[in-house]
TIKOLVEX-294139 format. One record per atom (N, C-alpha, C): residue number from 1; atom name; z, x negated, y negated. Coordinates in steps of 0.05 Angstrom, whole numbers, plus 5000, padded with zeros to 4 digits. Atoms other than C-alpha are relative to their C-alpha. Last residue first. Example, Ala and Ser with C-alpha at 12.3 -4.5 7.8 and 13.67 -1.06 7.14 Angstrom:
BEGIN
<seq=2, atom=N, Z=4999, X=5016, Y=5024> .
<seq=2, atom=CA, Z=5143, X=4727, Y=5021> .
<seq=2, atom=C, Z=5014, X=5015, Y=4978> .
<seq=1, atom=N, Z=5000, X=4982, Y=5024> .
<seq=1, atom=CA, Z=5156, X=4754, Y=5090> .
<seq=1, atom=C, Z=5000, X=4982, Y=4976> .
***
This chain:
BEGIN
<seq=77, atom=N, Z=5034, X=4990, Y=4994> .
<seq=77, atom=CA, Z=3481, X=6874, Y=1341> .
<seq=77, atom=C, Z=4995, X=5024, Y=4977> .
<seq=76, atom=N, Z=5006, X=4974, Y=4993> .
<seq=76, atom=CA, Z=3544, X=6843, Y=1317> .
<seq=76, atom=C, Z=4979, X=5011, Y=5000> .
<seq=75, atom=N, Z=5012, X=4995, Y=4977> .
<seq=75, atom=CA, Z=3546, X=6772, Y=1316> .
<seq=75, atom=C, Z=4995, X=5020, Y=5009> .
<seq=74, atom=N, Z=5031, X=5001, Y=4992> .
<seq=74, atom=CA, Z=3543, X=6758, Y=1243> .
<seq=74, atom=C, Z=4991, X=4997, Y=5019> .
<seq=73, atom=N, Z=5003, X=5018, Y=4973> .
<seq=73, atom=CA, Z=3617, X=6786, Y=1235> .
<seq=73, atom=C, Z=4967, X=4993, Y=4998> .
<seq=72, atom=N, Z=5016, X=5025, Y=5006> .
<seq=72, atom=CA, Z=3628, X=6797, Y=1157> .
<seq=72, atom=C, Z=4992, X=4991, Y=5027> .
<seq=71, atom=N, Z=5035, X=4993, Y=5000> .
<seq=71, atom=CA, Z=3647, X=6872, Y=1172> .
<seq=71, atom=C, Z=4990, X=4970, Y=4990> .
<seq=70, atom=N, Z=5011, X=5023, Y=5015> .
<seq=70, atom=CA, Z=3719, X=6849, Y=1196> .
<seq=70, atom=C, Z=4978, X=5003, Y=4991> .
<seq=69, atom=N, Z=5020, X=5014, Y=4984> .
<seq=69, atom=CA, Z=3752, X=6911, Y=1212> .
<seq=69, atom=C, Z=4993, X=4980, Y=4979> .
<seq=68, atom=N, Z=5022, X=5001, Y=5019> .
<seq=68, atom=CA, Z=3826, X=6940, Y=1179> .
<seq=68, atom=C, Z=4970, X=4973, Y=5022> .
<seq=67, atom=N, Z=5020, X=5020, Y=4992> .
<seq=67, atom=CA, Z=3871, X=6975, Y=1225> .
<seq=67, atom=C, Z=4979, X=4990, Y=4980> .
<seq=66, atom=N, Z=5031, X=5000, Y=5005> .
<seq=66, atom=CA, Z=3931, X=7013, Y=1208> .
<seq=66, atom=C, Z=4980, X=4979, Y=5005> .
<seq=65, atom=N, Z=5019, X=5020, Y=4988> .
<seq=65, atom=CA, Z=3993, X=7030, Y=1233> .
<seq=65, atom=C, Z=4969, X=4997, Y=4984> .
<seq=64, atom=N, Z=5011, X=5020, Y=5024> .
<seq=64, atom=CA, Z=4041, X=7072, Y=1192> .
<seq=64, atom=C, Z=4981, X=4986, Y=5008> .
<seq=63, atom=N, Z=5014, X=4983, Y=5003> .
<seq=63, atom=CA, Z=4040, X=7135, Y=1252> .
<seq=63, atom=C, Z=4989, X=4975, Y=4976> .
<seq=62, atom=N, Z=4994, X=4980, Y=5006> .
<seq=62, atom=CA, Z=4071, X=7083, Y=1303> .
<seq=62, atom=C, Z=4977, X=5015, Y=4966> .
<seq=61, atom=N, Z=4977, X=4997, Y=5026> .
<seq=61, atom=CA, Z=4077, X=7014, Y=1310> .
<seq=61, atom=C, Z=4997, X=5030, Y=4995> .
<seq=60, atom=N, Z=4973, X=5025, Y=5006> .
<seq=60, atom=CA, Z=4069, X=7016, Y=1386> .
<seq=60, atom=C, Z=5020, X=5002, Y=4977> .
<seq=59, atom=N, Z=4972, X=4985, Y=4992> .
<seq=59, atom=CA, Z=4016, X=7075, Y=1389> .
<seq=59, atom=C, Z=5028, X=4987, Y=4994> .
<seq=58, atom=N, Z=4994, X=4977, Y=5030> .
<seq=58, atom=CA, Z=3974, X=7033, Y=1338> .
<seq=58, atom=C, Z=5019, X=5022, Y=5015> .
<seq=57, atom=N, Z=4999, X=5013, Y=5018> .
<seq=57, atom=CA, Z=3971, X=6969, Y=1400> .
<seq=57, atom=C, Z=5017, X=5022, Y=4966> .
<seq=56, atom=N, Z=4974, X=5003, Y=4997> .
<seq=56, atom=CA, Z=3961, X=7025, Y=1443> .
<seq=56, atom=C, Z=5020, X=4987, Y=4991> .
<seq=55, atom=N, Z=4992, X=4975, Y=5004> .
<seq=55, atom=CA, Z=3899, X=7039, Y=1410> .
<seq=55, atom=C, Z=5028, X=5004, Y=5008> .
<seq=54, atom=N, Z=4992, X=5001, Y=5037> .
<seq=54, atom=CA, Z=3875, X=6961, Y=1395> .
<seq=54, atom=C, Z=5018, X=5035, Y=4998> .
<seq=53, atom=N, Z=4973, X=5014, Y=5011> .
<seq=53, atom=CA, Z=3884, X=6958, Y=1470> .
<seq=53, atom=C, Z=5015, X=5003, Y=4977> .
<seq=52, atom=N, Z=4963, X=4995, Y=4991> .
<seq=52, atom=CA, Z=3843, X=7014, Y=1484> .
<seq=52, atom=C, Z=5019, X=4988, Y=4990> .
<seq=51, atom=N, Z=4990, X=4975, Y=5014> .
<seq=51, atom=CA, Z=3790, X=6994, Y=1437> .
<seq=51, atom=C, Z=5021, X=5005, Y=5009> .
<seq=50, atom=N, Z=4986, X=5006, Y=5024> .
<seq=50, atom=CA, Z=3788, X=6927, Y=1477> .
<seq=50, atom=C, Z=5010, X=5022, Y=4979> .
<seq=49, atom=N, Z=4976, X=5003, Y=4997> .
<seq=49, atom=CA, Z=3776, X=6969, Y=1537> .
<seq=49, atom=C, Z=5010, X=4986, Y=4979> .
<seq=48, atom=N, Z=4981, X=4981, Y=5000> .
<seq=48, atom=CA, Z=3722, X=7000, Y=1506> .
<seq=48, atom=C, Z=5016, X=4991, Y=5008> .
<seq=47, atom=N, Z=4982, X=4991, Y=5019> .
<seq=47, atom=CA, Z=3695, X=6928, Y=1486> .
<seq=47, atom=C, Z=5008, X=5035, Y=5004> .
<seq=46, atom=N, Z=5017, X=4987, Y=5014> .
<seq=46, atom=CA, Z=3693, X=6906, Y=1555> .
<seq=46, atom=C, Z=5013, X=5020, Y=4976> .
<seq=45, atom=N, Z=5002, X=5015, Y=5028> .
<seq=45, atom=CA, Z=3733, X=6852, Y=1578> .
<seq=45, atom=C, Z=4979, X=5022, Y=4986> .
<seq=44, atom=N, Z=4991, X=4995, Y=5016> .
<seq=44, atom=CA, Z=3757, X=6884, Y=1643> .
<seq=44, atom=C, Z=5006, X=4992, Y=4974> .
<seq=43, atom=N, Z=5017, X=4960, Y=5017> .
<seq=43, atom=CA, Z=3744, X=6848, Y=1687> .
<seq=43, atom=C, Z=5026, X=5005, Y=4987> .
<seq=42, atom=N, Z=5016, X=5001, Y=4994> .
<seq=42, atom=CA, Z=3762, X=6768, Y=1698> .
<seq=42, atom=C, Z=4982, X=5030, Y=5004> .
<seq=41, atom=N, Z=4998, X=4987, Y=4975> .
<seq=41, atom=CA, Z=3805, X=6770, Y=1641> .
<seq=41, atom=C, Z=4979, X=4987, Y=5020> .
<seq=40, atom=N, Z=5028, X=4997, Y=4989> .
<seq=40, atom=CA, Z=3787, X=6710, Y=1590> .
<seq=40, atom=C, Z=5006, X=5016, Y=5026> .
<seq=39, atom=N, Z=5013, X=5003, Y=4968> .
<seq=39, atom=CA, Z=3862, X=6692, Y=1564> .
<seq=39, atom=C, Z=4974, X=5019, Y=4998> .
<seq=38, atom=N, Z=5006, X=4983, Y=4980> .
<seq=38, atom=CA, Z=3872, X=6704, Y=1484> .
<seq=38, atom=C, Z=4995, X=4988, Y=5029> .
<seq=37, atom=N, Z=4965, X=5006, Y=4984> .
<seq=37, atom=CA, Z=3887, X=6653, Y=1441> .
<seq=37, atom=C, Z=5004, X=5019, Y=5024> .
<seq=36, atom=N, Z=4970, X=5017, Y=5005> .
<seq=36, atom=CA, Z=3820, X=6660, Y=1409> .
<seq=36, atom=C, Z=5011, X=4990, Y=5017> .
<seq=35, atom=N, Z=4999, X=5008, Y=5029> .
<seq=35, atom=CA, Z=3777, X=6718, Y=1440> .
<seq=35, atom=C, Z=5030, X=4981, Y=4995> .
<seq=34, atom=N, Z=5015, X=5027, Y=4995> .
<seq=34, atom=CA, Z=3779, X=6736, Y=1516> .
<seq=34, atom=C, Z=4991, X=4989, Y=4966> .
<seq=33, atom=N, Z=5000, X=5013, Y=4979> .
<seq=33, atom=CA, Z=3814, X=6801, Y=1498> .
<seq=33, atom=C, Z=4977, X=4978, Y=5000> .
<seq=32, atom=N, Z=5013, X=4975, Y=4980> .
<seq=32, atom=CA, Z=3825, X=6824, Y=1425> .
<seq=32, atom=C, Z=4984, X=4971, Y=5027> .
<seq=31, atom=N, Z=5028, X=5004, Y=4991> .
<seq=31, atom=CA, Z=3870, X=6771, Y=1379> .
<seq=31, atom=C, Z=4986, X=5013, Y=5032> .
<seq=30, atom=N, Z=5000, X=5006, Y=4968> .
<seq=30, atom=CA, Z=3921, X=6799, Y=1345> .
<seq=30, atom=C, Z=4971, X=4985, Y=5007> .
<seq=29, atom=N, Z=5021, X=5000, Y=5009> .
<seq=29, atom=CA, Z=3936, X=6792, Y=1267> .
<seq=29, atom=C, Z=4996, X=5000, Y=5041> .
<seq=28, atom=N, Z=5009, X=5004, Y=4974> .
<seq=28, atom=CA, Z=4001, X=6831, Y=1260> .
<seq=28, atom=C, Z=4970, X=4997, Y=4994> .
<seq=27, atom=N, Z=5027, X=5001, Y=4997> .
<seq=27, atom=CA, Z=4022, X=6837, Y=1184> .
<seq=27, atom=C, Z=5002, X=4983, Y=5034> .
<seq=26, atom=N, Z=4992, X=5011, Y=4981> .
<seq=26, atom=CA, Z=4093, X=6872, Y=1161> .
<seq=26, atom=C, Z=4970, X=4996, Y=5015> .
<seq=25, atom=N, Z=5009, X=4986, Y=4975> .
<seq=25, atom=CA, Z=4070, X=6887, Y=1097> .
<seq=25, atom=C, Z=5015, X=4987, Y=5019> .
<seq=24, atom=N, Z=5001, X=4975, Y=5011> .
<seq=24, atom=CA, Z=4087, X=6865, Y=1016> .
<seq=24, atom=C, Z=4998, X=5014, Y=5035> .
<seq=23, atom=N, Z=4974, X=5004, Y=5024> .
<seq=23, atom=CA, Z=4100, X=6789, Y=1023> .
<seq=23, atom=C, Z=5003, X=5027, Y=4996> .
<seq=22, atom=N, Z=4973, X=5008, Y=4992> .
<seq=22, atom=CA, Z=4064, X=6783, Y=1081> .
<seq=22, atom=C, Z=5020, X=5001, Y=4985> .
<seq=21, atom=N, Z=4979, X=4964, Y=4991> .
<seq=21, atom=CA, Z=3998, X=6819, Y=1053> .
<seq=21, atom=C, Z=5022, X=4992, Y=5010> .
<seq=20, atom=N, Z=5003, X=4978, Y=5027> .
<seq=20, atom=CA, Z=3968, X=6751, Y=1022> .
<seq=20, atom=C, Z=5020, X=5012, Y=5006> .
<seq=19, atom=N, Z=4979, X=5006, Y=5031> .
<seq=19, atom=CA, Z=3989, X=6709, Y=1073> .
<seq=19, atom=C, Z=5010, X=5010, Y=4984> .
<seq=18, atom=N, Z=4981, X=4988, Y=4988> .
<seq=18, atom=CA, Z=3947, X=6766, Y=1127> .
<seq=18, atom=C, Z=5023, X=4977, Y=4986> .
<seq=17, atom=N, Z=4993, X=4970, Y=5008> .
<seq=17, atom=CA, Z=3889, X=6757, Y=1074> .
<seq=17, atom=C, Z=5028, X=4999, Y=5011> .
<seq=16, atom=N, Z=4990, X=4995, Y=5030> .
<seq=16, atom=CA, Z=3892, X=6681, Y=1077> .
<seq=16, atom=C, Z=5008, X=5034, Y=4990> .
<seq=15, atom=N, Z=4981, X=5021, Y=5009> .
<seq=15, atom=CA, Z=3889, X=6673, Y=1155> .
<seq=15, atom=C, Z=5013, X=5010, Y=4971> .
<seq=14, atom=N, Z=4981, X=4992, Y=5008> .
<seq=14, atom=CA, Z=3849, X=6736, Y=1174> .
<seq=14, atom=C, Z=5023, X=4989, Y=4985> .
<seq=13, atom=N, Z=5014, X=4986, Y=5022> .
<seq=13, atom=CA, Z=3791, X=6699, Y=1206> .
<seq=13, atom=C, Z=5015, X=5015, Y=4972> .
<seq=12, atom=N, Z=5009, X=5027, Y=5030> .
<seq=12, atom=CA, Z=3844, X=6661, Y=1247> .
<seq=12, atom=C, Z=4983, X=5007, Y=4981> .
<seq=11, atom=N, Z=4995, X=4986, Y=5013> .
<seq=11, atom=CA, Z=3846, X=6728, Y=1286> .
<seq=11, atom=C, Z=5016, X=4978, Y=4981> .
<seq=10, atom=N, Z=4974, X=4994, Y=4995> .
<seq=10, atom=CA, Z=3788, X=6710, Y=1321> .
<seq=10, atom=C, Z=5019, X=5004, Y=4980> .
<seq=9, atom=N, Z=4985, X=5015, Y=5025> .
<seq=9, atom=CA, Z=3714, X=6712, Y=1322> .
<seq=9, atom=C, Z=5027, X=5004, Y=5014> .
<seq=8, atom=N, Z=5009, X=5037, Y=5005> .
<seq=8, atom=CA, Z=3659, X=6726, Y=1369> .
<seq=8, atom=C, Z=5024, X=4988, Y=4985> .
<seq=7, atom=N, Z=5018, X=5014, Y=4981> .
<seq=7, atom=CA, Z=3663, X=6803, Y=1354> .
<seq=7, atom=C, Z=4991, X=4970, Y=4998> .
<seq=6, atom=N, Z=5023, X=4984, Y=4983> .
<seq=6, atom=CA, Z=3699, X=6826, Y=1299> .
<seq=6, atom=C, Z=4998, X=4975, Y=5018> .
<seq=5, atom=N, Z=5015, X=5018, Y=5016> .
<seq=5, atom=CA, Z=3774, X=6805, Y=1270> .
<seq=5, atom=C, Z=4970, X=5022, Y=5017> .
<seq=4, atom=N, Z=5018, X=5002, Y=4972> .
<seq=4, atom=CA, Z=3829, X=6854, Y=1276> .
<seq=4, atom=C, Z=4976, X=4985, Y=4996> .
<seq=3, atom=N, Z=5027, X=5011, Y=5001> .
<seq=3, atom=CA, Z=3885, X=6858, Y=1218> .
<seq=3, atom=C, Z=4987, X=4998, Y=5021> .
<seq=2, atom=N, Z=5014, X=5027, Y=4993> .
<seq=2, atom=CA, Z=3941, X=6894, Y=1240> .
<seq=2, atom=C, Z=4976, X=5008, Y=4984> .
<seq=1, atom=N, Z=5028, X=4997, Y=5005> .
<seq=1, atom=CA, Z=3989, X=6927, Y=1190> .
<seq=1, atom=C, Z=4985, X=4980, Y=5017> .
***
């Protein structure tokens, strides 16, 4: 199960939930490009390509995959 954080954030946002779910899930908390732990491409930071990622990311684990968003971001326009 990844967790995914929003915009501005990283996937330290996720800390106690992705604890939580470790005992019951297999929990991936990634962090989407130039965020976090992440390297800062020099293109190719745009959030459709982040979508991509997160999409091949759900090809990877396969049909169980799921994504949950952060709606607490207060940078999102």
């Amino acid at each position: 199960m990844p967790l995914v954080h929003g915009r501005g954030g990283d996937g330290r946002a996720w800390s106690p939930h992705a604890e939580a779910l470790a005992g019951h899930f297999r929990v991936i908390v990634p962090d989407l490009r130039g965020h976090g732990r992440s390297d800062v491409p020099d293109e190719g930071n745009t959030p459709a390509e982040m979508a991509d990622d997160l999409a091949a990311l759900l090809d990877t684990l396969g049909p169980a995959g799921a994504i949950a968003l952060d709606s607490t971001d207060s940078t999102a326009p």
